[in-house]
py3Dmol code that shows the C-alpha trace and the ligand (Angstrom):
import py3Dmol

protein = """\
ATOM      1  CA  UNK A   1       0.000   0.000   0.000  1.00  0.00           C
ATOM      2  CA  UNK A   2       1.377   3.279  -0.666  1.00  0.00           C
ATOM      3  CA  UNK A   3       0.935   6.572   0.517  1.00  0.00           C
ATOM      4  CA  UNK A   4       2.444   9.659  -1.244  1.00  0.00           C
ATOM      5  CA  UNK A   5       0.049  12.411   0.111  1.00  0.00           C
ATOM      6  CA  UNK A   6      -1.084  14.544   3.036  1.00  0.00           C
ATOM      7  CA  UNK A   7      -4.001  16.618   3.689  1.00  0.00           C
ATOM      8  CA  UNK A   8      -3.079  19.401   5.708  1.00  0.00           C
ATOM      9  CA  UNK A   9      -6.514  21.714   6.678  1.00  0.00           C
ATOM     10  CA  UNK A  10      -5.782  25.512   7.568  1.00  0.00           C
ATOM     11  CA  UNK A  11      -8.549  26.901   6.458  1.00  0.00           C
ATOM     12  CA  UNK A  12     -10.024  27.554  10.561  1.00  0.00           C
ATOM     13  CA  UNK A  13     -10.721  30.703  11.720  1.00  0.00           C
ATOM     14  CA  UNK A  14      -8.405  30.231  14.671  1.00  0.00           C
ATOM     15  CA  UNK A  15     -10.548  31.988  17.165  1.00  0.00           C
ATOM     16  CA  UNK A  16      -8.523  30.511  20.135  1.00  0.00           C
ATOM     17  CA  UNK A  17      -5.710  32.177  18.787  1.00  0.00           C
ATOM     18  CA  UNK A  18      -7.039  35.842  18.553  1.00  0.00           C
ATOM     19  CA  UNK A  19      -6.253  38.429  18.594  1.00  0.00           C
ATOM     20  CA  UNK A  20      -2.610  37.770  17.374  1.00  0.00           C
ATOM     21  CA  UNK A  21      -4.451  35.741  14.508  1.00  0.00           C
ATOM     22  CA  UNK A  22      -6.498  38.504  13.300  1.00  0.00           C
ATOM     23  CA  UNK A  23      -4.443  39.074  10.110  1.00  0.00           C
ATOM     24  CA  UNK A  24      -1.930  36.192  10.251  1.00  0.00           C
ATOM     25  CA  UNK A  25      -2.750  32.730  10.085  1.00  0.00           C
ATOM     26  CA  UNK A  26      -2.526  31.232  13.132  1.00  0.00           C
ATOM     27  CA  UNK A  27      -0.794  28.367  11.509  1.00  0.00           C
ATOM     28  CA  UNK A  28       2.008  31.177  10.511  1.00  0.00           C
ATOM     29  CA  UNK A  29       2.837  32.056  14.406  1.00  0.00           C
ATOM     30  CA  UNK A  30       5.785  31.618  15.168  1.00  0.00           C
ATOM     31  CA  UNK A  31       7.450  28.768  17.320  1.00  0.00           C
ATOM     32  CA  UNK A  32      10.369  29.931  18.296  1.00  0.00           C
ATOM     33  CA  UNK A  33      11.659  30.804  14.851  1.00  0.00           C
ATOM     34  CA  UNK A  34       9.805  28.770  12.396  1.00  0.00           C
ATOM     35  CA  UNK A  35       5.829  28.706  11.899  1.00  0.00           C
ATOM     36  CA  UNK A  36       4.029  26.134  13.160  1.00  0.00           C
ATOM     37  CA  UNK A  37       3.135  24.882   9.792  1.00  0.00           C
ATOM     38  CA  UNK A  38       6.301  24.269   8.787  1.00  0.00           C
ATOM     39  CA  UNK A  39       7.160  21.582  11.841  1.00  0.00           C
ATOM     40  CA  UNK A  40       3.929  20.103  10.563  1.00  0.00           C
ATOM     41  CA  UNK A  41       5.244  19.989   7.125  1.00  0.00           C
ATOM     42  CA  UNK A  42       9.185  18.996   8.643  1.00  0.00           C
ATOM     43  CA  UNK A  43       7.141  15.759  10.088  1.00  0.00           C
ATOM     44  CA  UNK A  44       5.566  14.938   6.613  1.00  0.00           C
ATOM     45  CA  UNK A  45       8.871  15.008   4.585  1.00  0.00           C
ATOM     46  CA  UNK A  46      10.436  12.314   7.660  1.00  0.00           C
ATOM     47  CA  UNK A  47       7.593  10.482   7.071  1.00  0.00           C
ATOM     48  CA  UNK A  48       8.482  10.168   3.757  1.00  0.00           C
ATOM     49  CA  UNK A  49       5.828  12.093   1.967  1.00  0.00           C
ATOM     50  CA  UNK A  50       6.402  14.963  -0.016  1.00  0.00           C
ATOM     51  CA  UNK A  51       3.067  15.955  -1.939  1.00  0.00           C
ATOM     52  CA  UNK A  52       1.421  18.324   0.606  1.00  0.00           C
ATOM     53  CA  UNK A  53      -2.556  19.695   0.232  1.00  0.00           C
ATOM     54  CA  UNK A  54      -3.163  22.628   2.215  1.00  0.00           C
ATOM     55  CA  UNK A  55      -6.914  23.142   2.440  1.00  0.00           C
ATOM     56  CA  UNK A  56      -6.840  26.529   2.584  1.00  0.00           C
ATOM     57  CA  UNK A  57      -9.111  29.779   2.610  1.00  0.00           C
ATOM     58  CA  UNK A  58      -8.865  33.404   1.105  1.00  0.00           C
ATOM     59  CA  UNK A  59      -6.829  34.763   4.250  1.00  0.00           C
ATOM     60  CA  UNK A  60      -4.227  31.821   4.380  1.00  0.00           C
ATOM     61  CA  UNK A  61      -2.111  32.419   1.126  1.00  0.00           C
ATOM     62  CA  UNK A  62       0.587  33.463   3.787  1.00  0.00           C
ATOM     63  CA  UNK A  63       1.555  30.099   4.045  1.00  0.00           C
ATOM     64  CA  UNK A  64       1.921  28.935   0.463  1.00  0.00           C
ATOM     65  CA  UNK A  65       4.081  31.456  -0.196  1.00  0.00           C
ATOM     66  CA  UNK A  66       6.083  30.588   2.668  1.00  0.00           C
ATOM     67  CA  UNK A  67       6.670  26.778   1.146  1.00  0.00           C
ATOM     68  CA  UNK A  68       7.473  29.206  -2.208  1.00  0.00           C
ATOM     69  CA  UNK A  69      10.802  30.789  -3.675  1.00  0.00           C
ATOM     70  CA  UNK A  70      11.585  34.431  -2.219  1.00  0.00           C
ATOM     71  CA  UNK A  71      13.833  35.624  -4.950  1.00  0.00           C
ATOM     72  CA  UNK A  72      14.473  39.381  -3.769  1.00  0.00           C
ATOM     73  CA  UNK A  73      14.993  37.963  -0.215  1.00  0.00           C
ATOM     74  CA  UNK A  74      17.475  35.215  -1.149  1.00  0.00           C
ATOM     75  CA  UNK A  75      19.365  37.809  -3.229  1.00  0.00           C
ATOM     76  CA  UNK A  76      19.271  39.933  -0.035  1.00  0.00           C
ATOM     77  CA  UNK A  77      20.931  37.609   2.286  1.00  0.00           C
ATOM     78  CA  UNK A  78      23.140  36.229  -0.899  1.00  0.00           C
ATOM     79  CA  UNK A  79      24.724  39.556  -1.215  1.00  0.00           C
ATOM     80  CA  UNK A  80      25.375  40.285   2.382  1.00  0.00           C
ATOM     81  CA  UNK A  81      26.879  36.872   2.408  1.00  0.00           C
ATOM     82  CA  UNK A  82      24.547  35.563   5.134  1.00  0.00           C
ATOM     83  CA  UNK A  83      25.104  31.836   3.738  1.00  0.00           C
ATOM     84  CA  UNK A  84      23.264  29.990   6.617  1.00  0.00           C
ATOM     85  CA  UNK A  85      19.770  32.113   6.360  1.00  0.00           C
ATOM     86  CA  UNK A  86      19.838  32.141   2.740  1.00  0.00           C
ATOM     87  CA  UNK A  87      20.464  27.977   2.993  1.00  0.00           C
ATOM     88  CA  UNK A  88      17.433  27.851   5.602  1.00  0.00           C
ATOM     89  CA  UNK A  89      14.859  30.481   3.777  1.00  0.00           C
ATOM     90  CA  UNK A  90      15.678  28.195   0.623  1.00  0.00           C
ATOM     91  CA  UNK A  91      15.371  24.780   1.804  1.00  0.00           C
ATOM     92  CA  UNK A  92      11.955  25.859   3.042  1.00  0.00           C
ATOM     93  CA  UNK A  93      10.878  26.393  -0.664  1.00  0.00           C
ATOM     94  CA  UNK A  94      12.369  23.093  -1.900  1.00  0.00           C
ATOM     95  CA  UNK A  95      10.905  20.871   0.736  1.00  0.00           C
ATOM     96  CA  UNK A  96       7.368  19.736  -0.513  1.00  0.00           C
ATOM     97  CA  UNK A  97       5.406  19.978  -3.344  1.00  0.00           C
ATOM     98  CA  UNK A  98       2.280  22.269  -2.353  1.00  0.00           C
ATOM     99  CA  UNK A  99      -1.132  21.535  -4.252  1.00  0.00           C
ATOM    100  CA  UNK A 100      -3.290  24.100  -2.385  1.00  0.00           C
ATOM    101  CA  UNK A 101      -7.453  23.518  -2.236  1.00  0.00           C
ATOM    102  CA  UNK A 102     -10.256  26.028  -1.278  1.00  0.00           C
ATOM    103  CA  UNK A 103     -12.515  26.225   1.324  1.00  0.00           C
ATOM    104  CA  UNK A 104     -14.995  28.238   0.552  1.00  0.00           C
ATOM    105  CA  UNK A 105     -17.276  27.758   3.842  1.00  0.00           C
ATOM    106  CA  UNK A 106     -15.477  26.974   6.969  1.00  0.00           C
ATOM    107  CA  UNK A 107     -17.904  23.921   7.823  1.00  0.00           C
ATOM    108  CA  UNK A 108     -15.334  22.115   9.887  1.00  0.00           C
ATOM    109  CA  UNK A 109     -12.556  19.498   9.877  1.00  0.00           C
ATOM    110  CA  UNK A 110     -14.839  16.975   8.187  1.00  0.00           C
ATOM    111  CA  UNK A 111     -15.677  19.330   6.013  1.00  0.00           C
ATOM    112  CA  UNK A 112     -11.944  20.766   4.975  1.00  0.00           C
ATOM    113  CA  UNK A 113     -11.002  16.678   4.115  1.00  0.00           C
ATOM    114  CA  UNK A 114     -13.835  16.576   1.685  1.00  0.00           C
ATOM    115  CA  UNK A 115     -12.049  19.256  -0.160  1.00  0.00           C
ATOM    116  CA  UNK A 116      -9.258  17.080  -1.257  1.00  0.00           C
ATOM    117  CA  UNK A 117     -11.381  14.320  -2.147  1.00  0.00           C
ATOM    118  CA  UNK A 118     -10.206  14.606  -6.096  1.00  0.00           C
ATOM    119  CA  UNK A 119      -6.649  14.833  -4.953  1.00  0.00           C
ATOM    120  CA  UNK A 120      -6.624  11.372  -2.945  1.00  0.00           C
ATOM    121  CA  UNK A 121      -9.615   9.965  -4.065  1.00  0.00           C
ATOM    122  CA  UNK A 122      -7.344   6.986  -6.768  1.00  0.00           C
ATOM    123  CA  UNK A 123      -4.685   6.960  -3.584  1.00  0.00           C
ATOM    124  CA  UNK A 124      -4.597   3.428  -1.865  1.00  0.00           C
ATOM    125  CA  UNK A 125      -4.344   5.580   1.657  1.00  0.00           C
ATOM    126  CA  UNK A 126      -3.607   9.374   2.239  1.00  0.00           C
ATOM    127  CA  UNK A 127      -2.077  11.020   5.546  1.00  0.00           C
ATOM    128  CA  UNK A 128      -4.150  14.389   7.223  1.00  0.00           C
ATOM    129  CA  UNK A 129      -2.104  16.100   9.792  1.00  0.00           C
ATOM    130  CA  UNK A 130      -4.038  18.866  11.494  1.00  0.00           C
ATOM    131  CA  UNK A 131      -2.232  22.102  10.700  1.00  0.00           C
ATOM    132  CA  UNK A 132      -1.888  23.308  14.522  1.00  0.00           C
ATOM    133  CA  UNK A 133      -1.281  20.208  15.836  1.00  0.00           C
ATOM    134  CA  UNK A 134       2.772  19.764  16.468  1.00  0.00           C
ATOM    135  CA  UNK A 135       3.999  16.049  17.463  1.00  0.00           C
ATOM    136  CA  UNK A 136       7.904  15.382  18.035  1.00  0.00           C
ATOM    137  CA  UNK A 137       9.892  12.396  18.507  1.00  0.00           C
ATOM    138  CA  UNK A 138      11.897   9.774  17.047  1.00  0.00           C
ATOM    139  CA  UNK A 139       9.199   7.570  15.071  1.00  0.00           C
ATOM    140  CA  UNK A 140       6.115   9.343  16.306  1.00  0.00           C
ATOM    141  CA  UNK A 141       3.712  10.984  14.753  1.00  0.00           C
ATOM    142  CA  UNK A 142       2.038  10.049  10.971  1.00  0.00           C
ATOM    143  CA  UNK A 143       4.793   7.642  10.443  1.00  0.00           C
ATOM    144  CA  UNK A 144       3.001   5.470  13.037  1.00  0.00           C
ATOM    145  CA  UNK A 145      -0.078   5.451  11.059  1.00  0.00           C
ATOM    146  CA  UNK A 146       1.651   4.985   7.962  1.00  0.00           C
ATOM    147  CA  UNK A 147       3.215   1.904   8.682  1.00  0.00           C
ATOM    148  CA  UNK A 148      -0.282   0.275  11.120  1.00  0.00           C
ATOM    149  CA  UNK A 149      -1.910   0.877   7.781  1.00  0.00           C
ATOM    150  CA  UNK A 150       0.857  -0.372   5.270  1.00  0.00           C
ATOM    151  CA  UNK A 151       0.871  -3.114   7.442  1.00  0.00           C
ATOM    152  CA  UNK A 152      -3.097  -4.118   8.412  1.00  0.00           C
ATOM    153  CA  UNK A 153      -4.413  -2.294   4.929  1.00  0.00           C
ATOM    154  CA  UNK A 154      -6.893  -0.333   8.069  1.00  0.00           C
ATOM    155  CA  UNK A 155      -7.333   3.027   8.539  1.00  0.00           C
ATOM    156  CA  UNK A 156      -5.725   4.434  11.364  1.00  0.00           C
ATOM    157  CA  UNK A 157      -5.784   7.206  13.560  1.00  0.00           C
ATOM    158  CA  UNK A 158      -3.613   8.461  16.245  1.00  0.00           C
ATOM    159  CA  UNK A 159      -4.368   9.053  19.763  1.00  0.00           C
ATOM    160  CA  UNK A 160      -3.214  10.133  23.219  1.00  0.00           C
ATOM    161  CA  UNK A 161      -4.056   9.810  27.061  1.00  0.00           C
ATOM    162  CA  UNK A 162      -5.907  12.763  28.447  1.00  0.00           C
ATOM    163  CA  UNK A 163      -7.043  13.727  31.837  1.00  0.00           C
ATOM    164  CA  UNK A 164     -10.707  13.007  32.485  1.00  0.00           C
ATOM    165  CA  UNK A 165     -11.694  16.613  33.196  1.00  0.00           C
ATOM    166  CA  UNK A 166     -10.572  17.231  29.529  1.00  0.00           C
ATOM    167  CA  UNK A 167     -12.506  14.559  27.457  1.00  0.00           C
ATOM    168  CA  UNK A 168     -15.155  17.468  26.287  1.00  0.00           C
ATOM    169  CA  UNK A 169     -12.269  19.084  24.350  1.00  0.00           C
ATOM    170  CA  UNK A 170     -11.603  16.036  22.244  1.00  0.00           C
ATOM    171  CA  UNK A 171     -13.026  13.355  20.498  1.00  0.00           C
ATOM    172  CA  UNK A 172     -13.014  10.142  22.126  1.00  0.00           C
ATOM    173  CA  UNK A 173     -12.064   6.752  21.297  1.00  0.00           C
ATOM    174  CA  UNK A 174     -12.323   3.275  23.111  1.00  0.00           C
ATOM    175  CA  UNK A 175     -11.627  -0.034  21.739  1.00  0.00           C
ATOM    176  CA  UNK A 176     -10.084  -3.324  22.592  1.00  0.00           C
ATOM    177  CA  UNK A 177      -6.231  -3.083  22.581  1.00  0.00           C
ATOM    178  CA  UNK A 178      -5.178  -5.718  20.555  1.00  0.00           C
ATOM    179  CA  UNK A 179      -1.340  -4.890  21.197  1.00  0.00           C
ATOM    180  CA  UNK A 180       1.010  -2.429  23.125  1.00  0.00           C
ATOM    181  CA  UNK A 181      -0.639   1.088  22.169  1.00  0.00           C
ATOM    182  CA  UNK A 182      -2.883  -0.464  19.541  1.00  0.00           C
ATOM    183  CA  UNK A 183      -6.874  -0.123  19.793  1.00  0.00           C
ATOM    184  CA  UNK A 184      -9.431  -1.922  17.252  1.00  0.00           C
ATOM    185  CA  UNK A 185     -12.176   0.969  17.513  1.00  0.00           C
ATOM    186  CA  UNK A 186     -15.321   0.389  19.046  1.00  0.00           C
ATOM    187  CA  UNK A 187     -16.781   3.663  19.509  1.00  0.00           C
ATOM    188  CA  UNK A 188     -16.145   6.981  19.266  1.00  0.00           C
ATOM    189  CA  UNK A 189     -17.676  10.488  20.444  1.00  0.00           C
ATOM    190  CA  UNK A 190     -16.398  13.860  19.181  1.00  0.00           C
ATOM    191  CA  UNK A 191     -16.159  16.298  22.609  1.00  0.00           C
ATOM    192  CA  UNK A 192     -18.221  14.433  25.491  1.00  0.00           C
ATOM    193  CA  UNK A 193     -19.458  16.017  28.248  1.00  0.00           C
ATOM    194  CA  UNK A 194     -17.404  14.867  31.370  1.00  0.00           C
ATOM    195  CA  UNK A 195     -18.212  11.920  32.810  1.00  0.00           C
ATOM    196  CA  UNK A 196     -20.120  10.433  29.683  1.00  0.00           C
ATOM    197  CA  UNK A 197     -16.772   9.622  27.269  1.00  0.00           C
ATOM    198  CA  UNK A 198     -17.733   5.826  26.007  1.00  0.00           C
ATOM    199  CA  UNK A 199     -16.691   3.046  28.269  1.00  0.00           C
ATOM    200  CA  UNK A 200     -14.997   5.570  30.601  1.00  0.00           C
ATOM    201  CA  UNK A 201     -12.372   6.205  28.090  1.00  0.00           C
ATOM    202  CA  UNK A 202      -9.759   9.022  28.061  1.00  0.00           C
ATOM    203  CA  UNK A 203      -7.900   8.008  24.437  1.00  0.00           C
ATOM    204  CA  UNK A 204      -8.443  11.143  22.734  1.00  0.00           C
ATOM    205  CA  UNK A 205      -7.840  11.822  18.753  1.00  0.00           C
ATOM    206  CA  UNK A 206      -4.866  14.457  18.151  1.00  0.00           C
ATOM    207  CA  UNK A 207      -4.031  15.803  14.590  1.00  0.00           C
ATOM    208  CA  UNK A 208      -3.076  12.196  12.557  1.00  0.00           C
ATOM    209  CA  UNK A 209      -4.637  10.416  10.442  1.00  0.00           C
ATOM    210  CA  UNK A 210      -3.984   7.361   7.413  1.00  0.00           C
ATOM    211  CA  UNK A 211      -7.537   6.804   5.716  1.00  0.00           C
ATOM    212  CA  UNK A 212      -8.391   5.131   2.636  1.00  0.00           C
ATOM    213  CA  UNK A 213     -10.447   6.726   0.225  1.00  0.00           C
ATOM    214  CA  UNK A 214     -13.782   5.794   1.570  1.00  0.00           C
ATOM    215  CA  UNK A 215     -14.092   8.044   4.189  1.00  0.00           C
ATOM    216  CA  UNK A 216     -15.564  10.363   1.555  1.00  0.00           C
ATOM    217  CA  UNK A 217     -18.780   8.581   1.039  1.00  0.00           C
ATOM    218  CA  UNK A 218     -19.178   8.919   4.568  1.00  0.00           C
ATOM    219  CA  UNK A 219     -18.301  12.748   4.926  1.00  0.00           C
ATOM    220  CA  UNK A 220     -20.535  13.482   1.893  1.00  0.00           C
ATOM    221  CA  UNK A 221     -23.592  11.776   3.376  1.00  0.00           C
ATOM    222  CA  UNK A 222     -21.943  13.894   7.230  1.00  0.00           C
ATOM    223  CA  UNK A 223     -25.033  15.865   8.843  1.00  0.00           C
ATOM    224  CA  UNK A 224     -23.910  18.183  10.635  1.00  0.00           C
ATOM    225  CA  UNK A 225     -22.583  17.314  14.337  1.00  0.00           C
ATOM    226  CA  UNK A 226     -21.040  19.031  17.251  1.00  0.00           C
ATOM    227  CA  UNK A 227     -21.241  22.968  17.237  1.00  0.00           C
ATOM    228  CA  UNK A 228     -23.044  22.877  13.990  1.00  0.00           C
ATOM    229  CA  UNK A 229     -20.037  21.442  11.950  1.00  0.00           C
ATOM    230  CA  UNK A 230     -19.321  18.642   9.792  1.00  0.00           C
ATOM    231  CA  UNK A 231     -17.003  16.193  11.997  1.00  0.00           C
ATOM    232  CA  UNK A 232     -14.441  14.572  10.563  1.00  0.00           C
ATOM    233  CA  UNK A 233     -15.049  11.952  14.383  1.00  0.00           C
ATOM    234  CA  UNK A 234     -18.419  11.006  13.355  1.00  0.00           C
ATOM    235  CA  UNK A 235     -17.228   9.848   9.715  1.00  0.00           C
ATOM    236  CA  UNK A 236     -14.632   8.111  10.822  1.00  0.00           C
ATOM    237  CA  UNK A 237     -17.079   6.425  13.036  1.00  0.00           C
ATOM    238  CA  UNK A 238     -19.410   4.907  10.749  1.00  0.00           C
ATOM    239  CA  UNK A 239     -16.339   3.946   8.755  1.00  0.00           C
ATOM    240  CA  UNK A 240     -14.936   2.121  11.930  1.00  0.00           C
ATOM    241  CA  UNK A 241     -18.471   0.380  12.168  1.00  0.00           C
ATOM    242  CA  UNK A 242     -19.014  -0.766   8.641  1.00  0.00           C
ATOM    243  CA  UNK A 243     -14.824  -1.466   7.473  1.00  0.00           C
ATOM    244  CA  UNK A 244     -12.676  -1.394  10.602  1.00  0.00           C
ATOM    245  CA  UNK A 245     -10.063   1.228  12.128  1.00  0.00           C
ATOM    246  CA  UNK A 246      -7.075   1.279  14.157  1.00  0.00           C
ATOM    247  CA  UNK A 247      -6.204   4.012  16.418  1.00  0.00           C
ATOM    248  CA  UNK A 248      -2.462   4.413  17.631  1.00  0.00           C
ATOM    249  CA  UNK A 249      -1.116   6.196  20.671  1.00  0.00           C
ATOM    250  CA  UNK A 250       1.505   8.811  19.496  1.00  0.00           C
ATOM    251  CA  UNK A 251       5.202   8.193  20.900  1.00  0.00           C
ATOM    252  CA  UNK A 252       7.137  11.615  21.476  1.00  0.00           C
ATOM    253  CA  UNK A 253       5.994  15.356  22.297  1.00  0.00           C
ATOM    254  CA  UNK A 254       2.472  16.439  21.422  1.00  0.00           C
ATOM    255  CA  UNK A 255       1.776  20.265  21.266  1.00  0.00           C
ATOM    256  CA  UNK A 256      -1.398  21.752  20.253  1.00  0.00           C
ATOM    257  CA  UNK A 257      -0.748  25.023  18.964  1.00  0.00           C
ATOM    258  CA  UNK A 258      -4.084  26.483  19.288  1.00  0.00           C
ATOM    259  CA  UNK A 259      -4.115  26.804  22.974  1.00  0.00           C
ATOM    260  CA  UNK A 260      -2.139  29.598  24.179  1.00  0.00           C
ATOM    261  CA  UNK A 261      -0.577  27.344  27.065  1.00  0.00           C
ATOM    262  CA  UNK A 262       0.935  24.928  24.292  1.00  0.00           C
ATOM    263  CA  UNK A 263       1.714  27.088  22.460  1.00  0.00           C
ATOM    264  CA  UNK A 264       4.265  29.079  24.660  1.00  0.00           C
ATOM    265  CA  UNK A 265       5.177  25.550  26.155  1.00  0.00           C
ATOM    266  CA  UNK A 266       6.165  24.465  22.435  1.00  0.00           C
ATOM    267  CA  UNK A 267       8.473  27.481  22.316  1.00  0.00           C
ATOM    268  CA  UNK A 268      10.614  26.978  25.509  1.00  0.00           C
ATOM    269  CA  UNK A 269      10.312  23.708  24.035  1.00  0.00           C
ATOM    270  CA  UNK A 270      12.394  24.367  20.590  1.00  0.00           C
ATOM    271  CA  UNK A 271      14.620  27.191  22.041  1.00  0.00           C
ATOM    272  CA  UNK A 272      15.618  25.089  25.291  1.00  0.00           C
ATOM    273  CA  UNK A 273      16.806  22.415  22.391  1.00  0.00           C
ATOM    274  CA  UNK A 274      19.354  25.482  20.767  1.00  0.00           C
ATOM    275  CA  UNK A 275      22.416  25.799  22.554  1.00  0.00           C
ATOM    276  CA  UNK A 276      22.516  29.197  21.117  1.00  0.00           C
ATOM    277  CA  UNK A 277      20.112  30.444  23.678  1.00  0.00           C
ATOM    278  CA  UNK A 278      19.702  27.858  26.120  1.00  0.00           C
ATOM    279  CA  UNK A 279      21.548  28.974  29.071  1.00  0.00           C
ATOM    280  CA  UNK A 280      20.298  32.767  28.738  1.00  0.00           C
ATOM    281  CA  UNK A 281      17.180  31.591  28.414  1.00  0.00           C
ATOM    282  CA  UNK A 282      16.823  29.102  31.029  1.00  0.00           C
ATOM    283  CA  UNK A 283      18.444  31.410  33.681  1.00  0.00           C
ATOM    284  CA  UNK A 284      15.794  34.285  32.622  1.00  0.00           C
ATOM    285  CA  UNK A 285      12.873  31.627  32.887  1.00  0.00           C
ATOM    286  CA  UNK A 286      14.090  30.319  36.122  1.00  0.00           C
ATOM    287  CA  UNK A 287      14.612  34.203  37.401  1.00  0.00           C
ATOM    288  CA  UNK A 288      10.508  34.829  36.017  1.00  0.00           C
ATOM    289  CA  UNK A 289       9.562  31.288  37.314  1.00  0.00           C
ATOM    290  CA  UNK A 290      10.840  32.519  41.166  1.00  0.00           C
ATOM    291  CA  UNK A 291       8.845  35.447  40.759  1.00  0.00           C
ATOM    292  CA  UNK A 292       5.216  34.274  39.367  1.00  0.00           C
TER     293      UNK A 292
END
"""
ligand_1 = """\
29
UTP
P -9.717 23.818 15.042
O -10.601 22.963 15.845
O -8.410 24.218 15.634
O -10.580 25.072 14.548
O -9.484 23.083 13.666
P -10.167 26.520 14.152
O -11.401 27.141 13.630
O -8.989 26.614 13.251
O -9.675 27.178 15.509
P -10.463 27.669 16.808
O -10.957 26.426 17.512
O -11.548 28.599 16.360
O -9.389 28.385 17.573
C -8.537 22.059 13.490
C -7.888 22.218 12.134
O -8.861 22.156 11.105
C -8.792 23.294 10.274
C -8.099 24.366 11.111
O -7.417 25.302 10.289
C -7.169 23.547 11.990
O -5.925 23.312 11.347
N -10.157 23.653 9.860
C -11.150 23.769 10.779
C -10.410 23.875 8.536
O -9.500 23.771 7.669
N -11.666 24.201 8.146
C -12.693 24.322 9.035
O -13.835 24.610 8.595
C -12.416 24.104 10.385
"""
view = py3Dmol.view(width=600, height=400)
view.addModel(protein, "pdb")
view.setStyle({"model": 0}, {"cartoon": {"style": "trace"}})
view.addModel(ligand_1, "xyz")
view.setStyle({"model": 1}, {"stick": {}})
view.zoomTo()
view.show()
């Protein structure tokens, strides 16, 4: 089975993320000194996969032009001999291939992964990485997915643990673990009300997904569910029911970049990692830490 493509939705109004994503994209914020789109896009290419889909929207063009040539820049930093920025603002260019998609209604995730349907729809499998959804690690992430599905010929899906006072923020997913970290699915709820998460669960869906090309039957015949949207949870349940699905618990670091806590977490994160400004920062956190 092979997969060559991801879907990567960015088309969300970001409200979480306002006001700082009143103009930008939130998926264009910075983490530390890349956007988070790009670490998304970094995490395709180790998976192997270089044909990227943004679903995108009017506002978002921001970010295919940051996957795109800057000439003027490039001869900037070529001329004033700054060799390692002009390597790192030109490797961003040459990294994927970007086939960008409309939306033209933000309807929700379901909704943005029906756009792409004629990209994927003769692929044996396709990847769909949420765009503000950052996972880091040796081996984790979509590659997970990518091989439970090369291997089984299921759709997969990844999860992670989450406390029980946070179930309503997620969807849900229990199932019988059939090895280490490895659930058939058996139900599934997007955002349940604390308390009521099926079978007591707390395996919550983050940003990664391998599907086949089916799920679009489902999301065309999607009703709208939770908050008025179509979700992507409640056609991947009725393609659990009727063909079978796998979900995976994500090794590594999972940041959601949405949430403003995560966020700033993912950027101590990624400059703690630089031994440029490690120490200066770590002695200036632990200074503000004493304080607050
Ligand atoms: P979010 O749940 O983060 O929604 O979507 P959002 O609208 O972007 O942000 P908030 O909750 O208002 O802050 C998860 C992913 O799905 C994309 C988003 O861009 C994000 O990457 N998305 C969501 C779409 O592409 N289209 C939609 O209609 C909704």
């Amino acid at each position: 089975m092979k997969i060559r493509k991801v879907v990567i939705p960015v088309a969300g109004w970001g409200t979480r993320s306002l006001p700082a994503s009143k103009n930008i994209p939130k998926e264009m914020l910075p983490i530390y000194n890349k956007p988070v789109v790009q670490y998304v896009v970094e995490e395709a290419i180790r998976s192997g996969i270089k044909d990227v889909v943004f679903i995108t929207n009017r506002d978002k063009s921001a970010i295919e032009d940051h996957f795109d040539y800057n000439h003027q820049l490039e001869a900037v930093l070529d001329r004033a001999n700054k060799t390692e920025l002009l390597g790192a603002v030109h490797a961003v260019a040459e990294m994927a291939n970007i086939i960008s998609i409309r939306q033209k209604k933000q309807l929700g995730l379901g909704h943005a992964v029906l756009m792409a349907k004629e990209v994927v729809r003769y692929d044996d499998a396709f990847g769909i990485m949420v765009g503000d959804d950052l996972i880091f690690g040796e081996d984790a992430g979509l590659v997970q997915l990518m091989k439970m599905t090369a291997e089984t010929g299921l759709p997969s899906i990844g999860i992670m643990e989450v406390p029980d006072d946070k179930v309503n923020r997620y969807g849900i997913v229990a199932g019988e673990e059939t090895s280490p970290g490895v659930y058939k699915v058996t139900d599934m709820v997007e955002k349940p009300e604390i308390g009521k998460a099926p079978k007591g669960s707390n395996l919550a869906i983050v940003g990664r997904y391998v599907l086949t090309p089916e799920i679009f039957d489902y999301l065309e015949n999607a009703t709208p569910g939770h908050g008025g949207e179509i979700q992507l949870t409640d056609a991947l349940f009725s393609l659990a029911k009727d063909k079978g699905m796998l979900a995976v618990k994500m090794k590594g670091h999972r940041f959601d970049a949405g949430d403003w806590a995560e966020y700033l977490s993912a950027n101590i994160y990624f400059a703690l990692k630089d031994k440029a400004i490690r120490d200066g920062l770590h002695s200036r956190l632990t200074e503000l830490l004493k304080k607050y």
